[in-house]
FILOKE-924559 format. One record per residue (C-alpha): residue in one letter; chain; y, z, x. Coordinates in Angstrom, 2 decimals. Layout:
residues N
> A	A	Y	Z	X;
...
This chain:
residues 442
> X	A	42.76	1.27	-71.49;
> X	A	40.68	3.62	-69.32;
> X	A	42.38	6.29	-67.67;
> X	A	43.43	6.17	-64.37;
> X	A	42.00	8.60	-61.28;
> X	A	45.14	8.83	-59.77;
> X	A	47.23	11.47	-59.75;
> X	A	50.99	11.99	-59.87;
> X	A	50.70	14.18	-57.09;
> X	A	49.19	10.94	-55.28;
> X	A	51.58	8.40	-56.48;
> X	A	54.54	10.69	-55.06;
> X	A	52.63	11.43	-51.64;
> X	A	52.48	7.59	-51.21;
> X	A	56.00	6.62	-52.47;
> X	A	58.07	9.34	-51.71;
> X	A	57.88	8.91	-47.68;
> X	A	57.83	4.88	-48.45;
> X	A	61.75	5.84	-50.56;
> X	A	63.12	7.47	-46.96;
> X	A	61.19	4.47	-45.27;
> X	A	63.09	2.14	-47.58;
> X	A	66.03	4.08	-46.31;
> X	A	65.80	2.39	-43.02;
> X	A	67.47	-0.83	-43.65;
> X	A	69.57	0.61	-47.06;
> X	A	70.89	3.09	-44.07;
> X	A	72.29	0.82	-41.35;
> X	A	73.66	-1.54	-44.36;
> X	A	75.05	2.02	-46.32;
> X	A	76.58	2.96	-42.65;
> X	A	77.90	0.03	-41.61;
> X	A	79.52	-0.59	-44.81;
> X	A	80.82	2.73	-45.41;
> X	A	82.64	2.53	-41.90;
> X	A	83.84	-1.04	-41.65;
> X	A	85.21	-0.70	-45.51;
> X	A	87.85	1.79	-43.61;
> X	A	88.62	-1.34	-41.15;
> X	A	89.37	-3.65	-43.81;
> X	A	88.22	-6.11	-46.98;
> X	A	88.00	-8.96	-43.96;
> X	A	85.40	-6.66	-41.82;
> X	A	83.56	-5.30	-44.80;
> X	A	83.16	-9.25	-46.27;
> X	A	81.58	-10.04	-43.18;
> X	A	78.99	-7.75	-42.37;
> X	A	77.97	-7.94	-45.56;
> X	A	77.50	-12.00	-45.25;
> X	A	76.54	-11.73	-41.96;
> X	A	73.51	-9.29	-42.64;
> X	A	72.21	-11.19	-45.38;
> X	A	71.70	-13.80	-43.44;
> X	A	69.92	-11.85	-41.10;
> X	A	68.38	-10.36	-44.00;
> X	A	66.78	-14.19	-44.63;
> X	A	65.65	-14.66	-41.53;
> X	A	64.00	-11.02	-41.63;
> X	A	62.13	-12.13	-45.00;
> X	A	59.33	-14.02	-43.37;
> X	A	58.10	-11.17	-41.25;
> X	A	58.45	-9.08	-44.56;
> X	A	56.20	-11.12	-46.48;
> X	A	53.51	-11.15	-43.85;
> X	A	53.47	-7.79	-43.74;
> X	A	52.81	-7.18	-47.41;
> X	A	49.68	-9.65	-46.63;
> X	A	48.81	-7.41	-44.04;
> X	A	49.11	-4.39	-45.84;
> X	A	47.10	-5.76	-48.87;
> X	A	44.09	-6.45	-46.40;
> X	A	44.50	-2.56	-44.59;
> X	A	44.77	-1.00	-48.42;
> X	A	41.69	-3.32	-49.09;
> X	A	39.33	-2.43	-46.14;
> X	A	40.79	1.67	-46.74;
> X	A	40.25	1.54	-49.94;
> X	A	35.73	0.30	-49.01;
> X	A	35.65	2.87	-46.44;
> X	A	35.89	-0.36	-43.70;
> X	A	38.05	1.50	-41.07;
> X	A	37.09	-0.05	-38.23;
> X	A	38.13	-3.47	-39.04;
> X	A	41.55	-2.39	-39.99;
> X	A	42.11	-2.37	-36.47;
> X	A	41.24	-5.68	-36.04;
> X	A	42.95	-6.89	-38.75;
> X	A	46.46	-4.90	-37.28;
> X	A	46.02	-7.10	-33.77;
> X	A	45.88	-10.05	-35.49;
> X	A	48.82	-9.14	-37.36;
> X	A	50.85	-7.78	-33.94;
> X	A	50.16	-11.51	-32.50;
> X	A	51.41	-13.34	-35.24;
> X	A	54.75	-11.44	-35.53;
> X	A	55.23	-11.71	-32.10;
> X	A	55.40	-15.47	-32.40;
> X	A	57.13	-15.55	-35.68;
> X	A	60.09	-13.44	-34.07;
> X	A	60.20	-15.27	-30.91;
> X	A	60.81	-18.25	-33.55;
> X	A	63.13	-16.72	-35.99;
> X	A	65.20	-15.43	-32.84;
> X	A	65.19	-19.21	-31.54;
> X	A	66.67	-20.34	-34.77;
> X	A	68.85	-17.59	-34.92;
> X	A	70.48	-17.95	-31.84;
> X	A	71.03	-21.75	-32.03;
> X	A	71.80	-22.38	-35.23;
> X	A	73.70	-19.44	-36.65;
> X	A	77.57	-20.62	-35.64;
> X	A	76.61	-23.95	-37.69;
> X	A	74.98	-22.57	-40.51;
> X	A	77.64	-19.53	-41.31;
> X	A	80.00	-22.37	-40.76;
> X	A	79.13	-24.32	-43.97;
> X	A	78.17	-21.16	-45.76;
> X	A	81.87	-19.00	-45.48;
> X	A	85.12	-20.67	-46.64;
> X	A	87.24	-17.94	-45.56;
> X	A	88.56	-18.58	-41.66;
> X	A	88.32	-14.65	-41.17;
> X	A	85.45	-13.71	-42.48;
> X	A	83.40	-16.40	-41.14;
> X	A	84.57	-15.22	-37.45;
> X	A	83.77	-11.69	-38.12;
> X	A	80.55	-12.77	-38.99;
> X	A	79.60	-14.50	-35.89;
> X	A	81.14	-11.41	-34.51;
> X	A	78.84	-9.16	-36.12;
> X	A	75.46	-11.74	-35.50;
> X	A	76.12	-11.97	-31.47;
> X	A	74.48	-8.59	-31.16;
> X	A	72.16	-8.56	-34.28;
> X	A	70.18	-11.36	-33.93;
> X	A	68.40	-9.80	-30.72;
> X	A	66.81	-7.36	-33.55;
> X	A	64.65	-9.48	-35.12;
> X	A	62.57	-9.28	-32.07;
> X	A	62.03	-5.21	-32.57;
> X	A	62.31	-5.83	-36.65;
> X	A	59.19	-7.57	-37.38;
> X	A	57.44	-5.18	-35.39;
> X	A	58.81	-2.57	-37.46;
> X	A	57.67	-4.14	-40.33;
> X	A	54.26	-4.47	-39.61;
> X	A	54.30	-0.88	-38.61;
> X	A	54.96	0.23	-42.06;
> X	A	52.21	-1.77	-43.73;
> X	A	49.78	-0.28	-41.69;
> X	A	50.94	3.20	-42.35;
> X	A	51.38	2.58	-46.26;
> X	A	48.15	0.47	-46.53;
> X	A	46.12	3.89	-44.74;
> X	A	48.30	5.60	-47.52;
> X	A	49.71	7.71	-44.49;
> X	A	53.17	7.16	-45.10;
> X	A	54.81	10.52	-43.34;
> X	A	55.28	8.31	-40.10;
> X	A	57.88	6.09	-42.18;
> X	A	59.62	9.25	-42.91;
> X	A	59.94	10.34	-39.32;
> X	A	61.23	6.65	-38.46;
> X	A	63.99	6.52	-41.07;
> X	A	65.19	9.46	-39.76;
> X	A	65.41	8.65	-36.43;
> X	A	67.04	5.14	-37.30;
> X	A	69.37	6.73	-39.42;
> X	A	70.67	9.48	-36.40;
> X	A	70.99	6.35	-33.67;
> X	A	72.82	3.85	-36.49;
> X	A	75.29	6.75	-37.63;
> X	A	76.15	8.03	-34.23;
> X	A	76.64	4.52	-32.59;
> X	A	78.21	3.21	-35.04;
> X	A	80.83	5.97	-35.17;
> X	A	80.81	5.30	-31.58;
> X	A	80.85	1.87	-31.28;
> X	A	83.19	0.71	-34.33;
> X	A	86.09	2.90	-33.51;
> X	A	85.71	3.74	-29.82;
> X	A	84.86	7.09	-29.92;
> X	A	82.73	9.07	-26.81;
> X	A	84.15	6.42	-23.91;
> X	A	82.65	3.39	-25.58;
> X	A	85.05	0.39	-26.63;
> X	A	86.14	-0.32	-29.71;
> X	A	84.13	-2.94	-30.84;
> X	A	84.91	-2.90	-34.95;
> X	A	82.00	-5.11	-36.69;
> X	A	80.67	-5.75	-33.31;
> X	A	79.99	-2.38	-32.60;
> X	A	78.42	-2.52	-36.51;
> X	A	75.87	-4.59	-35.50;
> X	A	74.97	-2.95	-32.12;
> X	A	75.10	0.23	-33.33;
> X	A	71.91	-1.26	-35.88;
> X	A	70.18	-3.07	-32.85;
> X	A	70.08	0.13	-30.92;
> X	A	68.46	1.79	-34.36;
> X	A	65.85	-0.95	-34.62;
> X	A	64.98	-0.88	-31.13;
> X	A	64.56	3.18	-31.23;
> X	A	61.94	2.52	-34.48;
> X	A	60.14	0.15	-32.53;
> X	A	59.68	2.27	-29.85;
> X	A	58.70	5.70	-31.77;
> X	A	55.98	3.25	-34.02;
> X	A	53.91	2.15	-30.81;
> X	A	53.93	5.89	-28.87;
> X	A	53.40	7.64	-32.27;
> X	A	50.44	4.94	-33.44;
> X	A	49.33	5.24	-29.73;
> X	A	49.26	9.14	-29.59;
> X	A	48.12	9.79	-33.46;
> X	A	45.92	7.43	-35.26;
> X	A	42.16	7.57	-33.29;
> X	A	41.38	4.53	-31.41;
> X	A	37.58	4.43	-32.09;
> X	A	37.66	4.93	-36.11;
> X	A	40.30	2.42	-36.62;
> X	A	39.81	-0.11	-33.71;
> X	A	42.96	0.43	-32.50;
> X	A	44.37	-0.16	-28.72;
> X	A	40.95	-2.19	-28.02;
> X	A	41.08	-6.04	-27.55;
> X	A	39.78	-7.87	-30.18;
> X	A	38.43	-11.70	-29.46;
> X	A	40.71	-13.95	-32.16;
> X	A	38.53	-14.69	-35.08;
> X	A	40.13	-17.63	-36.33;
> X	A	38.20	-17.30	-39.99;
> X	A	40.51	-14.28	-40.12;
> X	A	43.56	-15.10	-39.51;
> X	A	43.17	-17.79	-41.62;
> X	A	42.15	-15.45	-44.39;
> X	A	45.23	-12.95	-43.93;
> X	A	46.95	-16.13	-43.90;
> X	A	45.84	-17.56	-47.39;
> X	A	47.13	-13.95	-48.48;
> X	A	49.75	-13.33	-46.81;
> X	A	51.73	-17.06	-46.88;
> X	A	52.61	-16.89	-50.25;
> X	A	54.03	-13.41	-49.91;
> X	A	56.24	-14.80	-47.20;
> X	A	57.74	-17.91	-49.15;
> X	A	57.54	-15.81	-52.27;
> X	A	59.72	-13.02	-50.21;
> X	A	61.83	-15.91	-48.70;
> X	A	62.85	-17.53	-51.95;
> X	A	63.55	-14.13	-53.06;
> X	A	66.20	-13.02	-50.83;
> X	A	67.73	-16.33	-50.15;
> X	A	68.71	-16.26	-53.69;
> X	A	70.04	-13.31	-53.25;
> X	A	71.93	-14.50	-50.34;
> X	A	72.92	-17.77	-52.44;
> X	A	74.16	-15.37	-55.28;
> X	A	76.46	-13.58	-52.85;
> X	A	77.58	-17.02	-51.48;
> X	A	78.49	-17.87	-54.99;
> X	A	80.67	-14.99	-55.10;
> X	A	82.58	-15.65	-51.83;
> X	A	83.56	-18.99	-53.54;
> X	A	85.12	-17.04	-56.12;
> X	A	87.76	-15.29	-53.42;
> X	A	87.93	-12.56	-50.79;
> X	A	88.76	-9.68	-53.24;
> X	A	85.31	-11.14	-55.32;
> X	A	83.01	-10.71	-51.98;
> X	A	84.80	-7.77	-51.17;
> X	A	83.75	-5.87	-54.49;
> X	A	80.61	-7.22	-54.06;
> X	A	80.38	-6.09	-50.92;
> X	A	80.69	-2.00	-52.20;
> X	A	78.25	-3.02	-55.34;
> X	A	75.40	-4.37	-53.05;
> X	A	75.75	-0.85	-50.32;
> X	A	75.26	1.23	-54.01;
> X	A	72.79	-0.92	-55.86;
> X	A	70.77	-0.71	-52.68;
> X	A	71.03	3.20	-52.62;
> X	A	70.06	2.80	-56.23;
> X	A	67.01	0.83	-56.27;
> X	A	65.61	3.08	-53.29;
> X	A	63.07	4.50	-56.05;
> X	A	62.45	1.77	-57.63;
> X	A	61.04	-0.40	-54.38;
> X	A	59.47	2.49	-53.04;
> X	A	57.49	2.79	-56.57;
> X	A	56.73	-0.87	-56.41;
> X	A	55.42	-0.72	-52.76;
> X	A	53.38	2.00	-54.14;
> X	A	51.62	-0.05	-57.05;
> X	A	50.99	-2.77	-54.65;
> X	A	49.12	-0.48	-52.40;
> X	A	46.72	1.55	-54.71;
> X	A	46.09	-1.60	-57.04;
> X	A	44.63	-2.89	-53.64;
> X	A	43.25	0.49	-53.09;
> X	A	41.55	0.65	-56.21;
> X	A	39.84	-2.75	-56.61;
> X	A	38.61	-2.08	-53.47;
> X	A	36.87	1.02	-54.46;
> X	A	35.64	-1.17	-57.61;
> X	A	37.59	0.72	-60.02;
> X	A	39.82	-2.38	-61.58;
> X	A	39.39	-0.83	-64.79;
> X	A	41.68	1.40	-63.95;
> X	A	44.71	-0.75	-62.90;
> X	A	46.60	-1.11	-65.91;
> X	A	46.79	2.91	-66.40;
> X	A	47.85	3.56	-63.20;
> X	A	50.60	0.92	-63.14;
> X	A	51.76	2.35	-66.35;
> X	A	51.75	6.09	-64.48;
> X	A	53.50	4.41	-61.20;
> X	A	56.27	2.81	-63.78;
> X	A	57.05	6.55	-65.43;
> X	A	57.44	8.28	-61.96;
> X	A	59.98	5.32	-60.82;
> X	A	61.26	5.18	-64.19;
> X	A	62.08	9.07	-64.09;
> X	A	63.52	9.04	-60.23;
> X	A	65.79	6.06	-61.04;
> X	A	67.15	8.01	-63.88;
> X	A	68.88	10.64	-61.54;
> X	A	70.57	8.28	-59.35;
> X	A	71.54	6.13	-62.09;
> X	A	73.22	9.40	-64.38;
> X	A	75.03	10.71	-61.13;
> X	A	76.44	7.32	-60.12;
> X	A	77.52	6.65	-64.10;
> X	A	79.49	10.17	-64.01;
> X	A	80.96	9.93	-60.83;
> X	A	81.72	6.02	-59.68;
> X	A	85.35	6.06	-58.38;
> X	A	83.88	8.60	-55.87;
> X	A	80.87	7.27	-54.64;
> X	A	83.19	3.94	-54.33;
> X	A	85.51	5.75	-52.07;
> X	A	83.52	6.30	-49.80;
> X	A	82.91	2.74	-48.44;
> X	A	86.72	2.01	-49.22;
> X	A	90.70	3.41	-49.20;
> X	A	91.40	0.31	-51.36;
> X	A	91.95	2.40	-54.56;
> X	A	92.90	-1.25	-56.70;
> X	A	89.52	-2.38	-54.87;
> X	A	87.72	0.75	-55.79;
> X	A	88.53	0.46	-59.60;
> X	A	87.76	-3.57	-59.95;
> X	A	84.22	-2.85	-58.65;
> X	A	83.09	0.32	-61.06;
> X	A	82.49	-2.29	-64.43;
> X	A	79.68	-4.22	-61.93;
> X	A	78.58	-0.65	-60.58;
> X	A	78.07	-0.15	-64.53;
> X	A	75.97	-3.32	-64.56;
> X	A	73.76	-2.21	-61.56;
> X	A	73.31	1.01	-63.00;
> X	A	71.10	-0.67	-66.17;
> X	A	69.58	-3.02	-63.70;
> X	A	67.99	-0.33	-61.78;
> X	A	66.12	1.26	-64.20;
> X	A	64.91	-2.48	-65.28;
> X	A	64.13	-2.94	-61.90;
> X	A	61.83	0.70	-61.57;
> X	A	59.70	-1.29	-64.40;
> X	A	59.41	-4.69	-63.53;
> X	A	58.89	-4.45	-59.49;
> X	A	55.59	-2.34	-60.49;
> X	A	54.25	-5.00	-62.74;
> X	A	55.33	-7.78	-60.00;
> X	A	54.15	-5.65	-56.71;
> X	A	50.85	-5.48	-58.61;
> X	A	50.14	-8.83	-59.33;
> X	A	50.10	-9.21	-54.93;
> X	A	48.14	-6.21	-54.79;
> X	A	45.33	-7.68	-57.09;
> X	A	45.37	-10.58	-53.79;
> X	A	46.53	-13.25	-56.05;
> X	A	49.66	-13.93	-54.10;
> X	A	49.73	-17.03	-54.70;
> X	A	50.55	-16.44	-58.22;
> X	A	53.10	-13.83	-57.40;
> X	A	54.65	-16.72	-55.84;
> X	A	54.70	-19.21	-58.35;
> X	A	56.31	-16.31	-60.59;
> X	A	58.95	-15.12	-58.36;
> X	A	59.65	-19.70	-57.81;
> X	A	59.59	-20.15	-61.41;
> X	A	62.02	-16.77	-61.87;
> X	A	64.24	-17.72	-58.92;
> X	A	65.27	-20.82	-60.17;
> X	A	66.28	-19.68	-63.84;
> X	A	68.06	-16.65	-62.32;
> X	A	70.07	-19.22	-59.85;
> X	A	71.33	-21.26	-63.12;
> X	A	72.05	-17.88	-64.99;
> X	A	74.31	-16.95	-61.59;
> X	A	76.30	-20.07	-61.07;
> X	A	76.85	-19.86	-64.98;
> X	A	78.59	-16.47	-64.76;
> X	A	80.41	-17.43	-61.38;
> X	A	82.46	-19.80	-63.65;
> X	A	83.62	-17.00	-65.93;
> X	A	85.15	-15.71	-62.98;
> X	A	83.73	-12.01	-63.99;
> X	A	82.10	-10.19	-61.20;
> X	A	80.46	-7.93	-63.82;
> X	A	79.49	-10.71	-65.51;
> X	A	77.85	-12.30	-62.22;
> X	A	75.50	-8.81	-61.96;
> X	A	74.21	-9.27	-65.24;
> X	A	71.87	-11.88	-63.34;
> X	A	70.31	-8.63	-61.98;
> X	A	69.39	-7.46	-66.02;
> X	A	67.27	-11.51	-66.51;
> X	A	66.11	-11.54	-63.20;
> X	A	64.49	-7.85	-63.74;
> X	A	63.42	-8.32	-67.42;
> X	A	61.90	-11.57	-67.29;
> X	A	59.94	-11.25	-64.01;
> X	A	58.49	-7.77	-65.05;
> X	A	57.50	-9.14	-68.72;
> X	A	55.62	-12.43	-66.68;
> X	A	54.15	-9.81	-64.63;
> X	A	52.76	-7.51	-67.03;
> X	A	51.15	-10.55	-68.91;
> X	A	49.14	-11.23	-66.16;
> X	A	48.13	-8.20	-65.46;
> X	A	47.23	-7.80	-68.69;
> X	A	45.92	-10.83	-69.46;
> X	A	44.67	-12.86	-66.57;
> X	A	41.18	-12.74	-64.70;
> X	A	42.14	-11.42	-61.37;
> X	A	39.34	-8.73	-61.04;
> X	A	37.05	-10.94	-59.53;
> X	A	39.40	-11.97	-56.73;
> X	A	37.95	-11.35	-53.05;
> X	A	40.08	-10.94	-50.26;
């Protein structure tokens, strides 16, 4: 195995503003739930539901950007700066029509579909309470997301930092705001959840265009300059990027279908779900942000004809995350009962959850391995493959779920996290290891 070029010192400068980036989202889901678990198990539920399905919907524009941001690493990584503009405009007019779409379906077909989803009467109408005012974000989110590929692609990932910040100020403040009536605005409870994160999307969306506007330089990256539509293009970032969309989509809808699983099991069941998601997202910050950063430099890398040096640097990338995971995971296994208190007062509720917070604990650090492995088989360009893994995956990890939702366990139900981690990273690292991907032109 011949030793990687990069450095640790690059691997953090790439992932550690891509962790506070990941902090975006994990923020306005740690916030809300944190202040709506004070309201009630019936609030909490809800918002939870309720932004996963959101969460679906935002999948597609996810995807594409991880196409996107495998071309921009790509064309970075040969020195081709000036078509990375191009490449970003063709991107900006896709999303714009995907959102328009996803907000179309959201807005006419959310009160049906949450209908046949939720059993429970009073979470299902906190739900739609909670997707009146969210849904309009998809519009800003998509946007957002494109944003970041660009940045992490360029491997100029401080901008993301900025961002998260700023998200993070407007989501905290509204919400405290907005839930409980505070400053002379009503009290809106998991209404003013969701508006408080609309307002917070809508601020990153602005701060992306002025600061890509006043920073990056218009002539070296084609930026801000109309491009004619090459259609050979598009349908190249297409071929890439359509499999990272599906793959993306299947991903978190199973996620979503796990939780729906759950809420069949009883309000109490989605409620301690609801506090194990907020900390197993806080958990597997590092662990995405690590992944994200595999995806990037494999790209990177082959593109600077050094795909001898993949395997090394995966295996670097995997003992950073690895390491970083470790410190969340030790201070969460000392000290659950008080990070749990802070999303609820329920003390009974509190204790049920902390043998699942056990579970997500191991599943992080299995995660901070096999997301590398995965991230890097899309990085190589072979998405297509990385979709036929995560399908293949998916569908075991669905039967493993619904077999543990009859023990009635919720602990039991995490474990799906452990197979789900272990077997996709062990796929993934055979084909990296093993497959002929270092030929593959993007």
């Amino acid at each position: 195995m011949i030793k990687t070029s990069i450095t640790n010192r690059e691997i953090w400068r790439i992932a550690y503003p891509i962790m506070l980036g990941n902090l975006a989202q994990t923020v306005i889901t740690f916030t809300d739930t944190a202040f709506l678990g004070h309201l009630g198990t019936i609030e909490l539920s809800a918002s939870m539901m309720a932004g996963l399905f959101y969460y679906v919907f935002t999948t597609l524009a996810m995807g594409f950007a991880v196409g996107i941001q495998i071309f921009i690493a790509r064309r970075f990584g040969e020195g081709n700066l000036k078509q990375i503009g191009v490449i970003f405009q063709h991107g900006a007019l896709f999303v714009l029509l995907l959102g328009i779409m996803l907000f179309s379906i959201l807005f006419f077909f959310s009160e049906g579909l949450m209908r046949n989803i939720i059993d429970s009467d009073g979470i299902y109408a906190a739900a739609m309470q909670y997707l009146k005012y969210r849904q309009f974000g998809i519009i800003f989110v998509v946007f957002n997301f494109l944003f970041r590929s660009f940045y992490v692609g360029i491997s100029n990932t401080k901008v993301i930092t900025y961002s998260t910040i700023l998200m993070a100020v407007v989501n905290i403040f509204f919400d405290w705001c907005l839930i409980f009536g505070h400053c002379g605005l009503p009290e809106m409870g998991v209404g003013g959840a969701a508006l408080a994160s609309l307002l917070a999307e809508i601020t990153a969306f602005i701060f992306f265009w002025i600061y890509t506007f006043v920073t990056i330089p218009h002539e070296e990256y084609g930026m801000f300059h109309w491009h004619k539509l090459q259609y050979e293009l598009m349908g190249n970032i297409l071929k890439v990027a359509f499999p990272c969309m599906i793959q993306r989509l299947f991903s978190f809808g199973a996620w979503f279908a796990f939780f729906i699983l759950i809420e069949k099991m009883g309000e109490t069941a989605i409620g301690i779900s609801s506090v194990v998601r907020s900390t197993y997202m806080i958990l597997i910050i590092p662990g995405f942000a690590f992944a994200a950063t595999a995806n990037t430099l494999t790209s990177r890398i082959i593109g600077e004809g050094k795909s001898d040096e993949v395997m090394s640097m995966l295996w670097k990338v995997v003992k950073n995350g690895v390491l970083c995971s470790a410190v969340l995971v030790v201070v969460t296994g000392i000290i659950p009962d008080l990070i749990l208190r802070i999303y609820t007062d329920d003390l009974s509720l509190a204790a049920a959850a902390v043998p699942s917070v056990y579970v997500v604990c191991v599943a992080t650090v299995l995660g901070a391995i096999g997301m590398v492995f995965f991230e890097a088989v899309s990085g190589t360009g072979n998405t297509t493959a990385a979709m036929a893994l995560e399908f293949g995956v998916l569908i075991a990890y669905m039967f493993y779920v619904f077999l543990m939702s009859k023990t009635r366990t919720i602990a039991h139900v995490w474990t799906a996290e452990w197979f789900y981690n272990i077997v996709m990273g062990f796929i993934a690292f055979m084909y990296i290891w093993k497959a002929d991907w270092k030929k593959k032109k993007i």
